[in-house]
N, C-alpha and C positions, 0 to 999 in steps of 0.2 A: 545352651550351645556347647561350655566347654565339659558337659560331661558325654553329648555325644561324640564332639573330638577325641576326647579321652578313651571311652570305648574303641572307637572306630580305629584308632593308634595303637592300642594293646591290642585287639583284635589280631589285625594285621601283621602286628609286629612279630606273636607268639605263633600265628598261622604258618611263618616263617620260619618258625624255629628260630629267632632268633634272641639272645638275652638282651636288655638294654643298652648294654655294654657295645655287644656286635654292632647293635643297631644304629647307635650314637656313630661306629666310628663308619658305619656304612651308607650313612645319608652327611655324615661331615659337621654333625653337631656337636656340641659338648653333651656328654651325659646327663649334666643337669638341665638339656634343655627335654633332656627327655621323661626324664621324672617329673618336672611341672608339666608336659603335656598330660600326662596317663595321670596325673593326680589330679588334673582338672583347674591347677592353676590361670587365674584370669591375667598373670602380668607377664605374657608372651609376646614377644616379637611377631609379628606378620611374617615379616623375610623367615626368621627359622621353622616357624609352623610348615609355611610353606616350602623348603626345604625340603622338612622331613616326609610333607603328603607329596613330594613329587615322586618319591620311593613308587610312591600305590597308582601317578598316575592323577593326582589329584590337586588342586590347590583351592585356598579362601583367597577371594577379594573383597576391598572393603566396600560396606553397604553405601556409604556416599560416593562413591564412587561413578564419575559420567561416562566412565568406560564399559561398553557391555563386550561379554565374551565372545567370542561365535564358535 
């Protein structure tokens, strides 16, 4: 999972033109949370993931979770 993350966040990110840097301060993260996303890092925050996928329009919820989306 987090190497699709991973792609799907550079993708995105570079589709934009944007550097890490822009991108960090443009979705409100710190930079390092943006390098452990695109590096595929597994010890992320939900809250900031989601964050930064709401850039795209997107977010993860967690699998146990008894809330379904609509």
């Amino acid at each position: 999972m987090y190497t699709k993350l991973s792609n799907f966040v550079k993708q995105k990110r570079k589709e934009a033109n944007l550097t890490q840097e822009e991108f960090a301060d443009r979705t409100g993260v710190a930079l390092t949370v943006v390098r452990k996303i695109e590096q595929g890092k597994d010890n992320l925050s939900l809250a900031k993931v989601n964050q930064v996928l709401l850039m795209f329009g997107s977010k993860l919820i967690p699998m146990n979770t008894k809330e379904v989306e609509e």
